[in-house]
C-alpha positions as CSV (number, residue, x, y, z in Angstrom):
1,X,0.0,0.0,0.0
2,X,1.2,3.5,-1.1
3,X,0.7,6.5,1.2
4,X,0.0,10.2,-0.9
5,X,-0.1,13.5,0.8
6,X,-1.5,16.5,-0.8
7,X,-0.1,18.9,1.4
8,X,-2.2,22.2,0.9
9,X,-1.8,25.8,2.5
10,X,-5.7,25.2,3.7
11,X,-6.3,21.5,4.0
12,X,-4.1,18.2,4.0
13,X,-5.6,15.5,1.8
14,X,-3.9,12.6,3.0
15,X,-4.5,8.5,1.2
16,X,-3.9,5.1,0.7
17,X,-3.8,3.6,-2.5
18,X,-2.9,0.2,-3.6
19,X,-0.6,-0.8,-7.1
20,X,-3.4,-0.1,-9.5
21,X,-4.3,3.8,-8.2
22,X,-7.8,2.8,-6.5
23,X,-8.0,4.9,-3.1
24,X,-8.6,2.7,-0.4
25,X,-8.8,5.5,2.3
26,X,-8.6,9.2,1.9
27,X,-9.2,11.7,5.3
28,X,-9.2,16.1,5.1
29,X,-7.4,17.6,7.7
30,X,-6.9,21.6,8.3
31,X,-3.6,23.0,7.7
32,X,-2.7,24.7,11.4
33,X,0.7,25.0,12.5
34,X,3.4,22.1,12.3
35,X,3.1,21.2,15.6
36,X,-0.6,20.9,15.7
37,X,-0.8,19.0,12.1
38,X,2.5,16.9,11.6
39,X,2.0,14.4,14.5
40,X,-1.7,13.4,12.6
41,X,-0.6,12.9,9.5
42,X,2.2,11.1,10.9
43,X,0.3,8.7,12.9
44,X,-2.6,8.5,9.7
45,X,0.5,7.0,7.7
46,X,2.0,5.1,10.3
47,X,-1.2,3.2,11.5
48,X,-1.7,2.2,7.5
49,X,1.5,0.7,7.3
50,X,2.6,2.2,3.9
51,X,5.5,0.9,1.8
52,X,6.9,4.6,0.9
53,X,5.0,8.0,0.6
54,X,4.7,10.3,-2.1
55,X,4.5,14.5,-1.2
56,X,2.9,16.6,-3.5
57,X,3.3,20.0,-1.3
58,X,2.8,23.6,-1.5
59,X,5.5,25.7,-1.7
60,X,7.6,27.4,-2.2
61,X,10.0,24.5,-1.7
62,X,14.0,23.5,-2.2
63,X,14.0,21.2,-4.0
64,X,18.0,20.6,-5.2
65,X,18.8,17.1,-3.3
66,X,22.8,18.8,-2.4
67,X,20.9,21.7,-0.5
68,X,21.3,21.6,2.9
69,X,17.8,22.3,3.3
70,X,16.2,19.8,0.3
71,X,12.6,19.3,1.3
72,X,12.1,22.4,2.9
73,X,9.2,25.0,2.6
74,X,10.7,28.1,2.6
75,X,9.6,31.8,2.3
76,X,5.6,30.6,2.0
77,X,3.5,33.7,3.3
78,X,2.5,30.5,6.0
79,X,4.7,31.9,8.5
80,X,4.7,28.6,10.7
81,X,5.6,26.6,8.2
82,X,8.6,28.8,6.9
83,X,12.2,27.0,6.3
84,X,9.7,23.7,7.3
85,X,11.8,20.6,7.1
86,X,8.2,18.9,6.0
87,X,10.3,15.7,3.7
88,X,12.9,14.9,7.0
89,X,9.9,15.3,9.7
90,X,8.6,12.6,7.9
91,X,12.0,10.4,7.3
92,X,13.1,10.7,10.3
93,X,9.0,8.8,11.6
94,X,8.2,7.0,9.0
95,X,11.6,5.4,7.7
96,X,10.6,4.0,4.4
97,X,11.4,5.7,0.6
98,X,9.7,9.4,0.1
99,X,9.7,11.6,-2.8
100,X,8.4,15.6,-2.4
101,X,7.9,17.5,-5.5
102,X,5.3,20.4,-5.4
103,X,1.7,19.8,-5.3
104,X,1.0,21.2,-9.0
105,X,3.5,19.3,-10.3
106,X,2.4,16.0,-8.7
107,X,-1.1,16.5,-10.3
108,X,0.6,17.7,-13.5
109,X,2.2,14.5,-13.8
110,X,-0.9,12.6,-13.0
111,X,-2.6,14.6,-15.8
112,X,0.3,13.8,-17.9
113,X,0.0,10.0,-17.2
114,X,-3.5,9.0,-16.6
115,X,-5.4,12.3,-17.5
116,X,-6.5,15.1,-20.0
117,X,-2.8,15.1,-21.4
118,X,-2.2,11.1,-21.2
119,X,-0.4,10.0,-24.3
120,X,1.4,13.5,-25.0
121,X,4.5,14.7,-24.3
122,X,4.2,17.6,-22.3
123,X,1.4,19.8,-20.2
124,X,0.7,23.1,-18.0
125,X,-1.5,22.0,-14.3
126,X,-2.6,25.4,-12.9
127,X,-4.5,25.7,-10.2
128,X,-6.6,28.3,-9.4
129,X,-8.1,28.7,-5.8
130,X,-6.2,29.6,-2.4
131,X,-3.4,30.4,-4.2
132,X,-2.2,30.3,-7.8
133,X,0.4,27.4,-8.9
134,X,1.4,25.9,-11.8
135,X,3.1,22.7,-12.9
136,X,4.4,21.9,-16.0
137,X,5.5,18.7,-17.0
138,X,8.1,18.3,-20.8
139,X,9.4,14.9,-22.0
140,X,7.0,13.1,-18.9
141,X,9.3,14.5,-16.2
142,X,8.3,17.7,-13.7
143,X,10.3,20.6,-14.9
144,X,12.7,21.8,-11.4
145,X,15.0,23.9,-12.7
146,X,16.6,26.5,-10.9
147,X,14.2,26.1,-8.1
148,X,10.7,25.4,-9.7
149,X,8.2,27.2,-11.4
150,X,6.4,30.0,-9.8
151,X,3.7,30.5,-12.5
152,X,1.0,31.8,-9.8
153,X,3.6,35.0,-9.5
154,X,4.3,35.6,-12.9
155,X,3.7,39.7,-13.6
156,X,0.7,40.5,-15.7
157,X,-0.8,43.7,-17.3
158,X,-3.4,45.0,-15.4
159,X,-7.1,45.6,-17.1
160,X,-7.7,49.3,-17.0
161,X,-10.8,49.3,-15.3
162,X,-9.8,47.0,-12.4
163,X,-10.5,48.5,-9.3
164,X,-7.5,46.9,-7.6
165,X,-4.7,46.6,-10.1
166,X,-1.9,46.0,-8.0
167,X,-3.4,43.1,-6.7
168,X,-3.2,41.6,-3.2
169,X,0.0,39.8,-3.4
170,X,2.3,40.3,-0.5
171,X,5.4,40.4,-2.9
172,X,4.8,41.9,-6.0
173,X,2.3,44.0,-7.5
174,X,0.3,43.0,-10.2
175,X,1.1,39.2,-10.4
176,X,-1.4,36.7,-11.2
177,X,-1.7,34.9,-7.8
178,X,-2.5,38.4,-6.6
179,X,-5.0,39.5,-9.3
180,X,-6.7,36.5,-10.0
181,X,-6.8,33.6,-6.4
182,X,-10.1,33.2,-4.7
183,X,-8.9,35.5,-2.2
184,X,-8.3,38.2,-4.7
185,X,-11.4,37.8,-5.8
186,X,-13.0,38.0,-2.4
187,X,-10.7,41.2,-1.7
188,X,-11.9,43.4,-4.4
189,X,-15.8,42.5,-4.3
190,X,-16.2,41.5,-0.7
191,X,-17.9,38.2,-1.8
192,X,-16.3,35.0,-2.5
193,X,-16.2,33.6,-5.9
194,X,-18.7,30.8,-5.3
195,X,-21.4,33.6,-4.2
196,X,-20.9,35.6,-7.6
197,X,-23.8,35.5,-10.1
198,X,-22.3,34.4,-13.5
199,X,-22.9,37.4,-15.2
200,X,-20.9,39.8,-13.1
201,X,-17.8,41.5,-14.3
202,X,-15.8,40.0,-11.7
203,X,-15.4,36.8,-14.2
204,X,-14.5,39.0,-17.2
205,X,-11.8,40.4,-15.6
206,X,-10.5,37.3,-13.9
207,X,-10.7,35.7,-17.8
208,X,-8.7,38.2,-19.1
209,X,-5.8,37.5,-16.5
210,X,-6.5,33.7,-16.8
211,X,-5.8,34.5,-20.8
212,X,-2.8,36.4,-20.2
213,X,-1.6,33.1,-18.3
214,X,-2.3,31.1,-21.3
215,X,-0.7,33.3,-23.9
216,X,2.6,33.8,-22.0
217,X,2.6,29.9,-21.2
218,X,1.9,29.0,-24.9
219,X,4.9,31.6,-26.0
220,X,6.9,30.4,-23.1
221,X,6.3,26.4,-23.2
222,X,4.4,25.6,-25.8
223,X,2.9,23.4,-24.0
224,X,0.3,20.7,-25.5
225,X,-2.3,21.1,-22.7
226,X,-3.7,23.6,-20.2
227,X,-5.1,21.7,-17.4
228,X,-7.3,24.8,-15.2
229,X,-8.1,23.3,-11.7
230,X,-8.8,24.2,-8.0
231,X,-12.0,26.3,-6.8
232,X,-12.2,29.2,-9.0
233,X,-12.5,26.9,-12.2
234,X,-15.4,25.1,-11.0
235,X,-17.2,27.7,-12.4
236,X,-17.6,26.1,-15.6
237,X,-18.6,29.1,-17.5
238,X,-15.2,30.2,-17.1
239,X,-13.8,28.1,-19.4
240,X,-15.1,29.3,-23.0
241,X,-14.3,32.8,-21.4
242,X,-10.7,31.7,-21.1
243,X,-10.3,30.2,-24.4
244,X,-11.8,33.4,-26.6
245,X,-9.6,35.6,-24.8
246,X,-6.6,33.6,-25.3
247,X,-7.4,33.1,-29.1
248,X,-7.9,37.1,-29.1
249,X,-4.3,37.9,-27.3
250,X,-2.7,35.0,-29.3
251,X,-3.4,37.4,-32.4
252,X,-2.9,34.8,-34.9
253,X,0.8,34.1,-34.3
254,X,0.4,30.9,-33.5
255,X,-0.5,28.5,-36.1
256,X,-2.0,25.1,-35.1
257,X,-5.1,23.4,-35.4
258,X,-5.6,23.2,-32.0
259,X,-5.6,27.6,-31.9
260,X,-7.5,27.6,-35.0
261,X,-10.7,25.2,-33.4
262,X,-10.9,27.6,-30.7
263,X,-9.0,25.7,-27.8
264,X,-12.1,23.7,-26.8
265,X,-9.6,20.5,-26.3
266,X,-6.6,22.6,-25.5
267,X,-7.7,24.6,-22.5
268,X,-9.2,22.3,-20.1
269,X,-10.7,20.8,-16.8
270,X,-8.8,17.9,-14.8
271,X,-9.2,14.8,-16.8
272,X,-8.8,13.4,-12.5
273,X,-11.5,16.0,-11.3
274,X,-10.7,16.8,-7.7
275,X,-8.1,13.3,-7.2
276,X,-5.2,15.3,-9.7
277,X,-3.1,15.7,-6.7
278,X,-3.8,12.6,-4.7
279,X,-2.7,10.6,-7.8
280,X,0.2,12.7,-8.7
281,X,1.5,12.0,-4.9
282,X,1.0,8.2,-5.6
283,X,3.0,8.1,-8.3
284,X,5.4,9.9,-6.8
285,X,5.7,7.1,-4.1
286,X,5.6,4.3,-6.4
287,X,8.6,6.1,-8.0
288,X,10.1,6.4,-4.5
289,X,10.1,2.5,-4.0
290,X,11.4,2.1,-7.4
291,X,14.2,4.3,-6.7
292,X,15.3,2.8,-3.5
């Protein structure tokens, strides 16, 4: 049996799954502070007598194995869970193989392998909700890189009739985590995303910064899916919003079939629904006991 954490800045999603992917068990828990949530999740795994673990965790998170501090969280706006050694809390309980990687790019790769983008080559995860992540996936393998991808903090150009166009990102003005997270949302209309009616502007202007994500992934990446989870994009009206916008910025430059058909199979929801993650994390620990 495989153990998968989806380590979230709100909840934990914590599993068991066996060889095939099937999810035996699955419990929620809040994200509080270390102390208050590592010694559950700890004794969730150890009671369930896992084989290895796979982490899928928010981030930002060091990821270079000759770091001192590989498997840290580090400057997340969490302040308790800052320069976190979250991979070695759990090595030094659990004692069996573990893999972290973040937790868009474990569903990215789950996408990749067994959802919308199975049989391609590469794909964009982006989730849209708390927070704003993406994870990108080229040649089947998570992209690192110099650290990893911070796609949710990527500067946009701000729509001239926003009435906050810096945003509400604690770092930079203007980024798309900032303009365009649930909180954001929330921020500059004082209701939450689920409570707005479908036709107000709110959802025009988050389509147009959702666009400008697109456009500067499909000129940076080229990508050969956009995968738009988390809770924003379970308004599913926001989809064909996304796509005409990104055909409109693309301007024509690109030229592909799938630009030219109006990105109805290139922009879409999890092929996984709401298990993305979860899976990513299992295949992450089936890797982990391949690797040891």
């Amino acid at each position: 049996m495989f153990g998968a954490l989806e380590a979230g800045g709100t909840k934990m999603v914590l599993g068991c799954l066996d060889d095939s992917g099937t999810i035996l068990d699955r419990v929620s828990i809040p994200t509080r502070t270390p102390e208050e949530t590592m010694p559950a999740m700890i004794q969730y795994f150890q009671s369930h007598k896992i084989c290895s673990l796979g982490i899928g965790c928010f981030g930002p998170l060091d990821l270079t194995p000759s770091s001192p501090t590989f498997g840290y969280i580090t400057m997340t706006p969490k302040l308790p869970w800052r320069m976190y050694p979250i991979l070695t809390a759990f090595q030094d309980a659990l004692q069996i193989p573990i893999l972290i990687d973040t937790d868009v790019n474990a569903a990215a790769l789950a996408e990749s392998q067994i959802g919308a983008a199975k049989g391609l080559d590469s794909c964009l995860y982006v989730t849209i909700g708390t927070g704003v992540g993406g994870g990108l996936v080229i040649h089947n393998q998570p992209v690192h890189g110099l650290v990893h991808p911070e796609l949710g903090h990527q500067l946009l150009c701000p729509v001239p009739d926003d009435p906050a166009p810096d945003g509400f990102c604690p770092y930079h003005k203007h980024c798309l985590e900032g303009l365009a997270s649930g909180p954001a949302i929330q921020k500059r209309w004082g209701i939450s995303a689920r409570e707005l009616p479908q036709d107000h502007y709110a959802w025009t202007l988050e389509a147009e910064y959702l666009a400008q994500m697109c456009h500067n992934a499909i000129m940076s990446f080229s990508p050969e899916k956009i995968i738009l989870g988390g809770g924003v994009m379970q308004q599913d009206f926001l989809f064909p919003l996304v796509r005409t916008k990104t055909v409109s910025l693309l301007g024509g430059y690109i030229n592909h079939t799938q630009i030219s058909e109006g990105l109805q199979n290139y922009i879409v929801k999890p092929g996984l629904g709401i298990h993305s993650g979860l899976l990513g994390a299992w295949l992450l620990a089936k890797k982990a006991l391949e690797s040891n």
